[in-house]
DSSP file (Angstrom, degrees, kcal/mol; ACC not computed):
  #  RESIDUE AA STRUCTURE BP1 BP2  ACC     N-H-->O    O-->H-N    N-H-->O    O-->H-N    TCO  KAPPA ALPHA  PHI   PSI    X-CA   Y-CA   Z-CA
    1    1 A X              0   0    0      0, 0.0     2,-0.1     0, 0.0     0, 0.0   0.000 360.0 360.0 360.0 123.0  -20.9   31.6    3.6
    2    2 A X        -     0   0    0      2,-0.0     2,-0.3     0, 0.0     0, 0.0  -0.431 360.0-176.3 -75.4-179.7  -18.8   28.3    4.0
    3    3 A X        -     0   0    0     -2,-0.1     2,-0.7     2,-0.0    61,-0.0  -0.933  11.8-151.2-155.7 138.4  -18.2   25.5    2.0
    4    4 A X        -     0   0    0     -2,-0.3     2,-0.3     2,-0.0    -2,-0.0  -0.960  12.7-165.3-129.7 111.1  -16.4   22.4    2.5
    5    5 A X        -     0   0    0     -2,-0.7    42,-0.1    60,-0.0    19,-0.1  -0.737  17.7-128.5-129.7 120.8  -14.7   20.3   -0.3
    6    6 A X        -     0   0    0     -2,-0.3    18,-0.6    60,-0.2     2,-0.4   0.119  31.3-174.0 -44.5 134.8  -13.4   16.9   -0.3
    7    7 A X  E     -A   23   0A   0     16,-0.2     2,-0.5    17,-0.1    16,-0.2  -0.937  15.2-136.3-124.5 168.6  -10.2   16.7   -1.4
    8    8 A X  E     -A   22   0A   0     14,-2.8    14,-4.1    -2,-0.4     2,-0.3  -0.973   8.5-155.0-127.7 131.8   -7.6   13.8   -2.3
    9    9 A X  E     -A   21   0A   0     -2,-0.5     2,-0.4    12,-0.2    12,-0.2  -0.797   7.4-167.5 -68.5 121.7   -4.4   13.6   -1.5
   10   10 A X  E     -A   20   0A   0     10,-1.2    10,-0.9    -2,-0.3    11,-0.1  -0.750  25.1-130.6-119.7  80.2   -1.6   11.4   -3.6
   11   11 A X  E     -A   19   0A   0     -2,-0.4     2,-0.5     8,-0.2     8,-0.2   0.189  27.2-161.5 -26.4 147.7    1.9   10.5   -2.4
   12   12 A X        -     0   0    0      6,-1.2    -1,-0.1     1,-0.1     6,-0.0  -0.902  10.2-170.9-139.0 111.5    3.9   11.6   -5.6
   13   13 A X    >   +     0   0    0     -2,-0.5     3,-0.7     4,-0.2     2,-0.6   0.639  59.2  99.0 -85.6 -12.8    7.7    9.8   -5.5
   14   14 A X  T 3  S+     0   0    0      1,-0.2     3,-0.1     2,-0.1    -1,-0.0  -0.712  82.9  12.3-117.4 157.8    8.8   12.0   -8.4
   15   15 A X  T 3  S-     0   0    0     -2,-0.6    -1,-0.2     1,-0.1    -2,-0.0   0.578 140.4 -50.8  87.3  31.2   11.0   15.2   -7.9
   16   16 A X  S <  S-     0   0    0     -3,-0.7     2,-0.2     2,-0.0    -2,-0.1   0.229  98.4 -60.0 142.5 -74.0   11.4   14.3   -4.9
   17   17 A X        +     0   0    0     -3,-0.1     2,-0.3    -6,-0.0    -4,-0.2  -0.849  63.1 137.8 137.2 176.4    8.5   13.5   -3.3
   18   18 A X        -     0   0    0     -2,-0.2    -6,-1.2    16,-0.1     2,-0.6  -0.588  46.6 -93.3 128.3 170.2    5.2   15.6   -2.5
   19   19 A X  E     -A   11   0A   0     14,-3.3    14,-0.3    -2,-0.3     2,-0.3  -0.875  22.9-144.8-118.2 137.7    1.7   15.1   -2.6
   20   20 A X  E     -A   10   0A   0    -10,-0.9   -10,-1.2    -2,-0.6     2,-0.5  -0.596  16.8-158.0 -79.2 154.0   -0.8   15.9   -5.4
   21   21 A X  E     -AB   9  31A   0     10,-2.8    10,-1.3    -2,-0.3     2,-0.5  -0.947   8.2-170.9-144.2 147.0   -4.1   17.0   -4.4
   22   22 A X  E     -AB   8  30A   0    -14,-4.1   -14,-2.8    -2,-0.5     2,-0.7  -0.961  14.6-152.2-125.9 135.0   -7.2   16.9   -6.5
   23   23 A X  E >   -A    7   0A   0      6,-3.0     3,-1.2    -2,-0.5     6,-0.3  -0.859   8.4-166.1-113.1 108.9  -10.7   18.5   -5.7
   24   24 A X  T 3  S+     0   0    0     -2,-0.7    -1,-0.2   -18,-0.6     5,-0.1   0.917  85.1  53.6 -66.1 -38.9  -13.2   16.2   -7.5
   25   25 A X  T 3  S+     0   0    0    -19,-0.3     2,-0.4     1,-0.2    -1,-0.2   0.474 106.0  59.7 -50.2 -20.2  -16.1   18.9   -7.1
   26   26 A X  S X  S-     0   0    0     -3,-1.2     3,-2.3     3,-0.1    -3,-0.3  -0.592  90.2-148.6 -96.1  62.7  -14.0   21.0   -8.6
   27   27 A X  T 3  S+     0   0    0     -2,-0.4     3,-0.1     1,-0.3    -3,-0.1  -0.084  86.0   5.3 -81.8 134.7  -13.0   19.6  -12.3
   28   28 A X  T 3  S+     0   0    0      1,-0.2     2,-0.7    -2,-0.2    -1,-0.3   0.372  96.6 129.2 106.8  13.9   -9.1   20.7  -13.6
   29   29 A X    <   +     0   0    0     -3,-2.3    -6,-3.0    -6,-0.3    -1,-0.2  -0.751  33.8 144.5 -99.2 115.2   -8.7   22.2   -9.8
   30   30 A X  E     +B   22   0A   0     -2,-0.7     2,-0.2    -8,-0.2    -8,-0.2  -0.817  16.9 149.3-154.2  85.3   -5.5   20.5   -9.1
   31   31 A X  E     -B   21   0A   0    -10,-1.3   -10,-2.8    -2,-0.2     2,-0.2  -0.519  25.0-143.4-128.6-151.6   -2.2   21.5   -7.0
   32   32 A X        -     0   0    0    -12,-0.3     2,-0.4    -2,-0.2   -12,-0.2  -0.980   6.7-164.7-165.2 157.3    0.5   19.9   -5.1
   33   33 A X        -     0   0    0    -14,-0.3   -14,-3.3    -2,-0.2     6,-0.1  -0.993  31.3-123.8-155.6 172.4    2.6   20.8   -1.8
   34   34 A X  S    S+     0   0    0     -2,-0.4     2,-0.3   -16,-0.2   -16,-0.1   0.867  99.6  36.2 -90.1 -30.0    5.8   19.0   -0.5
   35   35 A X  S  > S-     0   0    0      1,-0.1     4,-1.6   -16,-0.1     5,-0.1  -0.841  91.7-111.3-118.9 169.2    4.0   18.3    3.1
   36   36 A X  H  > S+     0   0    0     -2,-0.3     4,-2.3     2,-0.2     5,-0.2   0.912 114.7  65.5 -77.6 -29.7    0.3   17.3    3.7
   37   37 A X  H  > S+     0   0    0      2,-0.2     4,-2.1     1,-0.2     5,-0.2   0.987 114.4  26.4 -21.2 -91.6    0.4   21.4    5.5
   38   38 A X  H  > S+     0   0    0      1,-0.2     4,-1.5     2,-0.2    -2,-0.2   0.756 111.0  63.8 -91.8  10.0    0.9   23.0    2.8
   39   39 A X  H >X S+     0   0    0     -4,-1.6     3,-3.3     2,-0.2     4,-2.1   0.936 112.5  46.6 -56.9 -81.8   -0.6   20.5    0.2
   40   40 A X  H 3X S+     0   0    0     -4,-2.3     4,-2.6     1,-0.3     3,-0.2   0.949 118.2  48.2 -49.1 -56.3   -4.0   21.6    2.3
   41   41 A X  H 3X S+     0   0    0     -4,-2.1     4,-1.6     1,-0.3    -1,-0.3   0.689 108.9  44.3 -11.4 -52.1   -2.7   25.2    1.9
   42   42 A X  H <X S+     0   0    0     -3,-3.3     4,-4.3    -4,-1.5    -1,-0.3   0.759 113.6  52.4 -98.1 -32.6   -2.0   25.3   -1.3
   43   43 A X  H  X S+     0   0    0     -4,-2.1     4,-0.8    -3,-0.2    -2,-0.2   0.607 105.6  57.8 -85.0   4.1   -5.8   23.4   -2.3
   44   44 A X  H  X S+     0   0    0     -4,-2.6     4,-1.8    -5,-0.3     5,-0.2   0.876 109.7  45.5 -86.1 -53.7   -7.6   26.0   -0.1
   45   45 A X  H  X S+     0   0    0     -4,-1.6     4,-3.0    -5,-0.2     3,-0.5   0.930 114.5  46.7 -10.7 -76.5   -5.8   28.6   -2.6
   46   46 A X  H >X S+     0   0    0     -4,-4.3     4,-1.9     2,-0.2     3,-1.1   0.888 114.8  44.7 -39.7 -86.0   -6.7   26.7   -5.5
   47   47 A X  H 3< S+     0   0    0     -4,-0.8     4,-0.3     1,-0.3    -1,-0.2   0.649 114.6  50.9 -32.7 -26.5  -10.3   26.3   -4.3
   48   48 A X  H >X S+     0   0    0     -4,-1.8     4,-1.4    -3,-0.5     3,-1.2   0.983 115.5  40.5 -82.3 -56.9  -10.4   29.7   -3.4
   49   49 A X  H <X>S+     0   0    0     -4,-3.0     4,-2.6    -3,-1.1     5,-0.6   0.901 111.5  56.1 -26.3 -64.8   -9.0   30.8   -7.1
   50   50 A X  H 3<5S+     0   0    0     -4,-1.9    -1,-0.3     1,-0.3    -3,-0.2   0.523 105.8  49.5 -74.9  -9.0  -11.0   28.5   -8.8
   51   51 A X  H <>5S+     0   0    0     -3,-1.2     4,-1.4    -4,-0.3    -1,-0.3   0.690 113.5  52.2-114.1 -44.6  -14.4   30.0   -7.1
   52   52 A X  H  X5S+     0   0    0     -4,-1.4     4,-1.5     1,-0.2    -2,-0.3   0.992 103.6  49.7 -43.6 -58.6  -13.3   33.4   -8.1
   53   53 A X  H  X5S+     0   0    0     -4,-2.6     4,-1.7     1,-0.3    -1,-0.2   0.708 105.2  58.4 -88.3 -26.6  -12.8   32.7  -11.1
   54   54 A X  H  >XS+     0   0    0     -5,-0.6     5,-1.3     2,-0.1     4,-1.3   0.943 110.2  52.5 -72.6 -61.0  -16.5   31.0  -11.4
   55   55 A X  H ><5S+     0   0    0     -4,-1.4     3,-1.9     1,-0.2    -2,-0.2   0.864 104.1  47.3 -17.7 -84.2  -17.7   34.1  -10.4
   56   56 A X  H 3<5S+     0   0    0     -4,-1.5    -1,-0.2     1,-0.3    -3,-0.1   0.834 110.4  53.9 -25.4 -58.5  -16.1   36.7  -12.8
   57   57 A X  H 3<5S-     0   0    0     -4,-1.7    -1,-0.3    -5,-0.2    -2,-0.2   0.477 121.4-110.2 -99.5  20.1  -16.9   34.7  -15.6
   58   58 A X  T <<5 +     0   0    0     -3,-1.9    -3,-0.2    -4,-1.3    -2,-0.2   0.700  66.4 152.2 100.8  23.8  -20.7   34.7  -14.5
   59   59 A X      < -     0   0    0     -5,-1.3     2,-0.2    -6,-0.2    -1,-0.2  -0.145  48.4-121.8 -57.3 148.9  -20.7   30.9  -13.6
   60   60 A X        -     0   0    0     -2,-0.1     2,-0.3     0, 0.0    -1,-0.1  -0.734  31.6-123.7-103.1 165.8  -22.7   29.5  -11.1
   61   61 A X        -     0   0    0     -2,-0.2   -10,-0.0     1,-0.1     2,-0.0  -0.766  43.4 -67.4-107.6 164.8  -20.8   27.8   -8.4
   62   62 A X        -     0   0    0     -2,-0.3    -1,-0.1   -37,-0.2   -37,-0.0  -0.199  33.2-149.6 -68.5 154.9  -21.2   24.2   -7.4
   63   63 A X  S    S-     0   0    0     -3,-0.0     2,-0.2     2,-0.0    -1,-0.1   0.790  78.6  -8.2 -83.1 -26.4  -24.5   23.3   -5.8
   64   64 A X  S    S-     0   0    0    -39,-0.1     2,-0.3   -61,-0.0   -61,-0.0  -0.689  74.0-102.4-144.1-174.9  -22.9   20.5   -3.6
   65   65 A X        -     0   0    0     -2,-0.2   -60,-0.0     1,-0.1     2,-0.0  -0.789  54.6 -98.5-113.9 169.4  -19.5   18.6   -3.2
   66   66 A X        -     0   0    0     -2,-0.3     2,-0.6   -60,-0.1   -60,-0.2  -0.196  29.1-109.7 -87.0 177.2  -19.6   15.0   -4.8
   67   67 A X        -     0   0    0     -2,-0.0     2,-0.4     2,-0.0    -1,-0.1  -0.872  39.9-173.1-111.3 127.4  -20.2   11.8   -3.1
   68   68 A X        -     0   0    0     -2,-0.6     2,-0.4     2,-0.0   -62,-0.0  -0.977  12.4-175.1-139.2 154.3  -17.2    9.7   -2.9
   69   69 A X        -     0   0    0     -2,-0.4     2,-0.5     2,-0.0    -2,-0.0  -0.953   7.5-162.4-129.5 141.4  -16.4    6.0   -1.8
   70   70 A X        +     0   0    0     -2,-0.4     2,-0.2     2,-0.0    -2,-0.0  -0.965  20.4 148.7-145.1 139.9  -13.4    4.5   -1.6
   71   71 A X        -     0   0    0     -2,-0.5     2,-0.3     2,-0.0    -2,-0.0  -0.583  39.5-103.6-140.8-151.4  -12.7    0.7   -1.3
   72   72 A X        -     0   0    0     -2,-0.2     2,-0.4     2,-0.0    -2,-0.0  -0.949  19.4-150.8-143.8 150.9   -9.8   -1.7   -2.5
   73   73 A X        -     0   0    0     -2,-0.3     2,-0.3     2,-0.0    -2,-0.0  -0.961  10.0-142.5-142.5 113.2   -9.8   -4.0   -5.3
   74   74 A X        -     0   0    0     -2,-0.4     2,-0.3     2,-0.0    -2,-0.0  -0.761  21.1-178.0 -81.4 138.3   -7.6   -7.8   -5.4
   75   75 A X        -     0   0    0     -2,-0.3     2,-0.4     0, 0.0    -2,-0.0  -0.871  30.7-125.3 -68.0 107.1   -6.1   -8.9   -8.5
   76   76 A X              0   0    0     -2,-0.3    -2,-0.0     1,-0.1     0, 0.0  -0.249 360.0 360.0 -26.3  91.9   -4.3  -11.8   -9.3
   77   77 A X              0   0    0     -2,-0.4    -1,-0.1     0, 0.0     0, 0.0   0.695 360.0 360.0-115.9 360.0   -0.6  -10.8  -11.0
């Protein structure tokens, strides 16, 4: 069976540089790669890990991935 899960990507300017990536459907499931290649790379690992690891400990896995919106927000500084 697949699965598909959103993930977000985050420019990260310290060390370096890199991107974070965070799997909201996932919570604490969380890695990083120095290009957006292996950033995806490294969160199908993770995702892959982190679904073992539901398993093992007799976990159910999640039913769905979450519903996300993204907008932008003005402020006044």
């Amino acid at each position: 069976m697949q699965r598909r899960f959103k993930v977000i990507l985050e420019w990260n300017e310290d060390d370096g540089g890199g991107y974070t990536v965070i799997v909201p459907a996932l919570p604490g499931c969380i890695t990083e790669g120095d290009t957006v290649e292996e950033a995806m790379n490294n969160a199908h690992e993770a995702i892959t890990g982190y679904l073992e690891a539901l398993k093992l400990q007799g976990k159910p896995l999640p039913k769905k991935d979450t519903r996300m919106f993204f907008g932008e927000v003005e402020v006044l500084l």
